[in-house]
VEXTI-348491 format. One line per 8 residues: number of its first residue (from 1); their letters; for each residue x, y, z of C-alpha. Coordinates in steps of 0.02 Angstrom, whole numbers, plus 32768, in hexadecimal, padded with zeros to 4 digits. Example, Ala and Ser with C-alpha at 12.3 -4.5 7.8 and 13.67 -1.06 7.14 Angstrom:
// VEXTI-348491
1	as	8267/7F1F/8186  82AC/7FCB/8165
//
This chain:
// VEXTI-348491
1	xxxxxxxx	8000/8000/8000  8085/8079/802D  80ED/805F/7F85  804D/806E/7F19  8039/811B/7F72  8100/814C/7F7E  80E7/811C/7EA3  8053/8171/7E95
9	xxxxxxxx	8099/821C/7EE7  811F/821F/7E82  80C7/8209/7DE8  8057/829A/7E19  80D9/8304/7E57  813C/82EB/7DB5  8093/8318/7D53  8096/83C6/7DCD
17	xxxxxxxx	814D/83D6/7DA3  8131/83E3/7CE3  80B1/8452/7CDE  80E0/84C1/7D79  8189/84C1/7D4C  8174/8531/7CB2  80D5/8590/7CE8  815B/85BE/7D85
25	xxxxxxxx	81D2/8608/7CE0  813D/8660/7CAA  8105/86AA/7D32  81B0/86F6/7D65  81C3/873D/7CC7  8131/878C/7CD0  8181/87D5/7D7C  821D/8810/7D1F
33	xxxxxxxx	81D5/887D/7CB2  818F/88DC/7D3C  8233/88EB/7D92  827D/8927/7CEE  81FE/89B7/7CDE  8231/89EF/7D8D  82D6/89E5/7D83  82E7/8A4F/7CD3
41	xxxxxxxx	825D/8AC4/7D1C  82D0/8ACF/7DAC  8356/8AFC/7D4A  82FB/8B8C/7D00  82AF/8BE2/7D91  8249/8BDB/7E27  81C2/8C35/7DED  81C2/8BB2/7D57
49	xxxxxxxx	81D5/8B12/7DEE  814A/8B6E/7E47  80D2/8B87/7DA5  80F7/8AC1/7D76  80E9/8A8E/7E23  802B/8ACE/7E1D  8006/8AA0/7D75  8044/89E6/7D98
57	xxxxxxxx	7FDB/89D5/7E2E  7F4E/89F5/7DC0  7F7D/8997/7D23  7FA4/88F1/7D90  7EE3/88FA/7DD5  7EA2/8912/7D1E  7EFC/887F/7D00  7EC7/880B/7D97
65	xxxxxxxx	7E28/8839/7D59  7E47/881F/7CA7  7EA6/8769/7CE0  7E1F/8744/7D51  7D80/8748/7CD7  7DDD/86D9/7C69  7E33/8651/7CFB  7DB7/85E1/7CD0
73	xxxxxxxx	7DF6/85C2/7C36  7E7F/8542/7C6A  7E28/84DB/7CE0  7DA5/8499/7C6E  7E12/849D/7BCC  7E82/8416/7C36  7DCD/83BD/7C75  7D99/83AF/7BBA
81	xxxxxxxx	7E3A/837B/7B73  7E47/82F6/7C17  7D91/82CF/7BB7  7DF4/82D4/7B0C  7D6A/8340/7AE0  7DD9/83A4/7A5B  7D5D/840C/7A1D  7D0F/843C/7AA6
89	xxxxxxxx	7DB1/8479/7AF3  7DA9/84E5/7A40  7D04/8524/7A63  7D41/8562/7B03  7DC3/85C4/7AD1  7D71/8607/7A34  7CE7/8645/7ABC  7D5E/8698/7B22
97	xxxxxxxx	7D85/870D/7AA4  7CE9/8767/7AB2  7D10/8773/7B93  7DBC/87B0/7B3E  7D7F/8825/7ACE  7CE7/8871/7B57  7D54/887D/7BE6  7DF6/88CC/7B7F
105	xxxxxxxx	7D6B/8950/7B2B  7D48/8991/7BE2  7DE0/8999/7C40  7E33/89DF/7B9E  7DA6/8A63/7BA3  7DC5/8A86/7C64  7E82/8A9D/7C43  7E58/8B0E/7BB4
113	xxxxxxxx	7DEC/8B6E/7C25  7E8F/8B88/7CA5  7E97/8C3D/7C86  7DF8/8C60/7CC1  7DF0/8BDF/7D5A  7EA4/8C01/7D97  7E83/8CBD/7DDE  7E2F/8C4F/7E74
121	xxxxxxxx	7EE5/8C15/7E9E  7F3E/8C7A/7F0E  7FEB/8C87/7ED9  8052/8D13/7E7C  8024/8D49/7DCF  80CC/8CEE/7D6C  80BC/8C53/7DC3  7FFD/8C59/7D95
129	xxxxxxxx	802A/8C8F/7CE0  80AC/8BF4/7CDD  8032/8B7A/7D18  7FA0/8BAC/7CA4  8016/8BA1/7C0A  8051/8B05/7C45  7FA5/8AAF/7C54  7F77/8B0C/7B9B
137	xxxxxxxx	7FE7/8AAC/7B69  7FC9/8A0D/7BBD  7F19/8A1F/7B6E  7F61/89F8/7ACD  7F94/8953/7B14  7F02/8923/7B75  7E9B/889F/7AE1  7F3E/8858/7ABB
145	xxxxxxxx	7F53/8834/7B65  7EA1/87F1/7B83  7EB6/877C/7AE0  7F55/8752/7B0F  7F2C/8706/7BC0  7E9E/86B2/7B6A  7F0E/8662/7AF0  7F90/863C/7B8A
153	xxxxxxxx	7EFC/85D3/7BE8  7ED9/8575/7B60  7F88/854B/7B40  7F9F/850E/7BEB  7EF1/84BB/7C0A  7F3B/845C/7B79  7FCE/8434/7BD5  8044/8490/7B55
161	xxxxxxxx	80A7/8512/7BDC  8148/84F2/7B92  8133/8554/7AE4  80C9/85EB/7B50  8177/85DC/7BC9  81DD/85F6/7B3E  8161/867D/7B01  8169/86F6/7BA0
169	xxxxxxxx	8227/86DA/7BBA  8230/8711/7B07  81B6/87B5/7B32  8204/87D6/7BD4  82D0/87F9/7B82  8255/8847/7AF5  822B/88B6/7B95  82D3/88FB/7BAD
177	xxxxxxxx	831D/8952/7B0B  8260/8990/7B05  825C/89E0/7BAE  8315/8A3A/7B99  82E0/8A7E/7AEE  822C/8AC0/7B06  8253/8B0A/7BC2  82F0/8B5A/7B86
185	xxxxxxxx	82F0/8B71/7ABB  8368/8B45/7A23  837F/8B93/7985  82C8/8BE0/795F  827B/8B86/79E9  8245/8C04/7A65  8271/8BE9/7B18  81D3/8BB8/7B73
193	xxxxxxxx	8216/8BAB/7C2F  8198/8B3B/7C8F  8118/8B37/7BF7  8180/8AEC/7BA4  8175/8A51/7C06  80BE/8A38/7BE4  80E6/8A49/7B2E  815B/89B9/7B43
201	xxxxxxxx	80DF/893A/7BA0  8055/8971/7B17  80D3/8930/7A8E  8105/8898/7B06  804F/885B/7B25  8023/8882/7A43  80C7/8809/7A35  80A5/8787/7ABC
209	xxxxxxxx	7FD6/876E/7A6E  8027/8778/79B9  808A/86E0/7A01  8023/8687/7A4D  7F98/86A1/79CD  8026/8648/793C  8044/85BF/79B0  7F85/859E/79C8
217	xxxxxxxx	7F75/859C/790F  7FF9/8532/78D5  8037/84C6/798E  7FED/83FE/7949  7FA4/83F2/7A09  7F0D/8462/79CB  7ED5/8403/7935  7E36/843C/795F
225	xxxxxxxx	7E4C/84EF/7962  7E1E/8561/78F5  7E43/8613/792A  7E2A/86A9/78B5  7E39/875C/78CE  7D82/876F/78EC  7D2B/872D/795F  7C96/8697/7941
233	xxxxxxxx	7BDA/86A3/796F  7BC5/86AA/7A26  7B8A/860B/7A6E  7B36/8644/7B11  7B38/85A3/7B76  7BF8/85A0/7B71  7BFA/8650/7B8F  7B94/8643/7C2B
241	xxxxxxxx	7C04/85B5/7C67  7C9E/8614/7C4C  7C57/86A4/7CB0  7C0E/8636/7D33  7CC2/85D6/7D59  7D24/867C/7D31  7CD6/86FD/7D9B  7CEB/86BD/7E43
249	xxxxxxxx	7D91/86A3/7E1D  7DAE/8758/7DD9  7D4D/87AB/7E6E  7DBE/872D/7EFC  7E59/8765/7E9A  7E3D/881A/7EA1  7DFE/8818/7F53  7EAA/87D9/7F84
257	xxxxxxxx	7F14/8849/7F18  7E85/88EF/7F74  7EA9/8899/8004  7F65/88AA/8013  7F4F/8961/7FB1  7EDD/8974/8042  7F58/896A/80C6  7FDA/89CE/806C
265	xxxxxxxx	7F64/8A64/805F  7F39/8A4F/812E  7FE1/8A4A/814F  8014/8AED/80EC  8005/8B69/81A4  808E/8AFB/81DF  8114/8B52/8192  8187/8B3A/80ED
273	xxxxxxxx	81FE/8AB5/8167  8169/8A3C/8183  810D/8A36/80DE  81BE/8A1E/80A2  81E0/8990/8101  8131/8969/80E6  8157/894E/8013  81E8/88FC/802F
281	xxxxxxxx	81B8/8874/8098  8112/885B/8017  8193/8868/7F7D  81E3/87B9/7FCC  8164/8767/7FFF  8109/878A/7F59  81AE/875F/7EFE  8196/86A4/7F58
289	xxxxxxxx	80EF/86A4/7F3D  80EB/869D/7E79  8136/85F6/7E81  80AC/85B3/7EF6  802E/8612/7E75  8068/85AA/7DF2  806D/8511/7E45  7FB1/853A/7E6A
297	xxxxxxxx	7F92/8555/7DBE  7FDD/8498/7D85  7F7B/8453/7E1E  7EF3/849B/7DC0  7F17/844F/7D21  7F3E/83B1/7D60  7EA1/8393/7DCE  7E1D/83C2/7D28
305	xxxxxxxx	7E88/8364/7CDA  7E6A/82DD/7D41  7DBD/82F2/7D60  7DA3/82FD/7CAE  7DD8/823F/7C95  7D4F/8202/7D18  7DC1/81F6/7D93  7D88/8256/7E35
313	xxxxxxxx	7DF0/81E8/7EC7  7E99/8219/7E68  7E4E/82D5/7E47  7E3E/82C9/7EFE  7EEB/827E/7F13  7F4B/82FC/7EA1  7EF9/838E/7F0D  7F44/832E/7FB8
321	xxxxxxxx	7FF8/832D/7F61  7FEC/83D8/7F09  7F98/8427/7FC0  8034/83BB/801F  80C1/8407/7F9B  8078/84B0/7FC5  80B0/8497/806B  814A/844D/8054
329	xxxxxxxx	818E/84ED/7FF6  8137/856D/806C  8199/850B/80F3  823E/8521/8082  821E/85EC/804F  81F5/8601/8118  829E/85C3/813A  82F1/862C/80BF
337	xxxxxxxx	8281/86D8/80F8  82B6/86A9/81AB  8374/8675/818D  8386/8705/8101  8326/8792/811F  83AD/8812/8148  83FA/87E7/8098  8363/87DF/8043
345	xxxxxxxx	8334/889E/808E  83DC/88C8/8071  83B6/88B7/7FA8  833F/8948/7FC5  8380/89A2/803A  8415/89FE/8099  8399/8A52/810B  83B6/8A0A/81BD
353	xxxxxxxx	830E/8A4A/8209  82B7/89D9/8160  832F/894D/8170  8306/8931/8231  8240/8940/8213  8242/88E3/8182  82A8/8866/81B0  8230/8848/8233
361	xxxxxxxx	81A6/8846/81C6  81F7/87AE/8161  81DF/874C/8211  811C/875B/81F4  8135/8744/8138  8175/869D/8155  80D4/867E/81C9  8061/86D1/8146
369	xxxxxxxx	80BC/866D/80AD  808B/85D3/80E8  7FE0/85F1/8100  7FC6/865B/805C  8022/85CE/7FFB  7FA7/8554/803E  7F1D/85AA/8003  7F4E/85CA/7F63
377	xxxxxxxx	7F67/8513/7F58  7ECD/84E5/7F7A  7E75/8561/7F1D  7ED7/8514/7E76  7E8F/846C/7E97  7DE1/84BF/7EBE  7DF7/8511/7E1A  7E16/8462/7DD4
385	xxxxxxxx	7D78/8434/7E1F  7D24/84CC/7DC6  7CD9/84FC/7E7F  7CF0/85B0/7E7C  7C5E/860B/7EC2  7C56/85E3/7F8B  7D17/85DB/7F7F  7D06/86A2/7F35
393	xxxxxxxx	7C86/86B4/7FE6  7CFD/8659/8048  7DA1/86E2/801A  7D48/876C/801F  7D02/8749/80D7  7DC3/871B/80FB  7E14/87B1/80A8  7D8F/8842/80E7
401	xxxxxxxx	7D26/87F5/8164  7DB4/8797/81D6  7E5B/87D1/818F  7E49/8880/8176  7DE0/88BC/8215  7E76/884B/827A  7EFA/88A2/821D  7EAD/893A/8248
409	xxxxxxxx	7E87/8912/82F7  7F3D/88D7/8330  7F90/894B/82DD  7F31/89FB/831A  7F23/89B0/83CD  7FA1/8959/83D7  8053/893E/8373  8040/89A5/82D5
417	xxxxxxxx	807D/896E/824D  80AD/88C5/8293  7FFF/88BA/82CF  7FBB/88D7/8210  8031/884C/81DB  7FF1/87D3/825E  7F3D/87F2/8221  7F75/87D9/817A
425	xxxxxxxx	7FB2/8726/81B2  7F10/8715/8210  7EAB/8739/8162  7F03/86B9/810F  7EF9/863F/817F  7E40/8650/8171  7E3E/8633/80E0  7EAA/85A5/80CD
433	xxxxxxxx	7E31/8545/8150  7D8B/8575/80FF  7DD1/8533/803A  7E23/84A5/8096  7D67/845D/80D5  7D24/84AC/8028  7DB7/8438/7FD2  7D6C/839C/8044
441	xxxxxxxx	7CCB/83C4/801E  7CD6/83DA/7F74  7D4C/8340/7F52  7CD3/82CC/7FBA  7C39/82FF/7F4B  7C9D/82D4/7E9F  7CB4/8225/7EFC  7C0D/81F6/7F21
449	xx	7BC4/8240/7E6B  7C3C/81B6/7E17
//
């Protein structure tokens, strides 16, 4: 009994390996490009870092939002294909186009309307003028992006993440040269300054969806595509069931991302030194965190997969392994961010007031990582499971009802910022115990409907 299970774990975690491997690749170039645009913006002013600094903050929840309506995507591409139900896993991605092409329409409107919106921002004039040329551009980048990520969660639901790893390394050095020469200018190419940087991930997402978009068409795993530049007849029953998977998972993902913002914004009256520390300790433990994301994501995968093939008990076992993995590497980053965390600050900063708070911070991160990588875990294999709508509940009663009134609670009464950080832990735990029953719950009832 024990062998069949030692086999049978390795087998699984060898399937997790493949796909989370590359979607890990992925993700962190997806990362890098962001640290490229604040390092050249750096380099070119602080009122151009401070204009890109606001206008990023914005862009990245456009595109949790834009990423969440369209999640859905890859968990029942990889059930259908488990079904080898080709064409249907076609028909799904040919629908998304039209959640693409809706949801791109309005936040590119939104950005476009920046000028207008952006006078409710309190900051000084050139930093606002830098951020609303910065999202003006971005606007020109925004349906690219939302096809893109379509394309991307078909690709993977498909099981194909090597060619889009390849892809976003590819776009990510494509980043670079791009960034130096729109922020700063060559030849007739005006200098832009921070601008310029929005430019540049406009031209990055039009190349990465170009990509993507000739590898759809022409890859032999989707024989059964046919993807044009215009979109087919919409078929509302897919549509619906798109929406219905998608949504919950867009509104849990941007609860979380409002929910950190959230605590940045209460603690701005602390002073430069704390919300300082405050960044630096979230850069790190966000910086882990990808890898767990995208270890979520092939837990996903895997578990449709799965369930797609009739097979609920192993669904149910590749969400034990992918949950107990999870751990595993929370446990190894918590020993790093406990053993490291002065060098790790140091990367950031000289500052000895920020290196002493937020090396202190990294203590709680290590707490916080485990917990928020557990979660994330099971919310991939939930995903698998396409249960999506009391999970959604579930967060947002976690992040706002528990997390953020503790947060708030310990760290006005009782030790500031440190308090915040402890209610952040307390959030997450939450809601690592609440999608842990869901998880049982859910698992059980695909057992007894076999």
């Amino acid at each position: 009994m024990f062998r069949f299970y030692k086999r049978a774990t390795a087998t699984e975690l060898r399937h997790l390996a493949n796909l989370g491997g590359p979607l890990v690749v992925s993700n962190l170039a997806v990362v890098s490009m962001g640290v490229t645009d604040t390092i050249v913006a750096g380099q070119s002013g602080e009122i151009d870092l401070a204009g890109l600094a606001l206008g990023s903050s914005i862009w990245a929840v456009c595109a949790v939002v834009l990423m969440g309506m369209l999640a859905a995507l890859s968990p029942i591409v990889a059930n259908l294909r488990g079904a080898r139900d080709e064409q249907g896993c076609a028909q799904q991605m040919s629908q998304s186009v039209w959640i693409a092409l809706i949801g791109g329409i309005l936040v590119a409107g939104a950005l476009l309307l920046a000028p207008q919106w952006s006078q409710w921002i309190q900051t000084e004039e050139p930093v606002r003028k830098v951020m609303v040329q910065y999202l003006l551009a971005l606007a020109t980048g925004v349906l690219p992006f939302a096809f893109g990520s379509a394309l991307r969660g078909y690709c993977e639901g498909m099981a194909q993440v090597q060619p889009v790893m390849r892809i976003y390394l590819a776009a990510a050095a494509l980043n670079i040269p791009l960034d130096i020469l729109l922020v700063f200018g060559w030849g007739p190419i005006p200098a832009m300054g921070g601008a310029g940087c929005g430019w540049a991930t406009s031209l990055v997402c039009w190349c990465i969806a170009i990509a993507l978009f000739w590898h759809a068409r022409k890859g032999p795993a989707y024989r059964a595509l046919n993807l044009t530049l215009l979109p087919p007849r919409p078929h509302w029953a897919t549509l619906k069931h798109l929406l219905a998977v998608g949504m919950p998972i867009c509104i849990g993902a941007a609860s979380e991302v409002t929910f950190f913002a959230s605590l940045t914004l209460l603690l701005a009256s602390y002073g430069a030194t704390i919300v300082a520390a405050h960044q630096i300790g979230l850069s790190i433990g966000s910086t882990f965190y990808l890898v767990a994301l995208a270890l979520a994501q092939a837990v996903s995968i895997r578990t449709a997969q799965v369930l797609g093939q009739h097979r609920p008990r192993r669904a149910r076992f590749v969400s034990i392994v992918g949950v107990g993995s999870g751990l595993i590497y929370a446990l190894f980053t918590g020993v790093i961010l406990i053993g490291l965390r002065h060098v790790l600050v140091l990367a950031y900063t000289d500052n000895p007031d920020i290196i002493a708070i937020a090396s202190n911070l990294l203590l709680l991160a290590a707490a916080f990582q485990l917990v928020d990588v557990t979660q994330a875990m099971v919310w991939g294999a939930l995903r698998g499971y396409k249960d999506t709508r009391v999970p959604m509940y579930m967060q947002l009663v976690s992040y706002w009802g528990v997390g953020l009134t503790t947060a708030y609670w310990l760290g006005e009464q009782y030790w500031g910022v440190y308090g915040y950080w402890t209610g952040l832990c307390i959030g997450l735990g939450a809601a690592a115990l609440l999608l842990l029953l869901r998880l049982r719950h859910t698992s059980r009832r695909a057992l007894l409907r076999s």
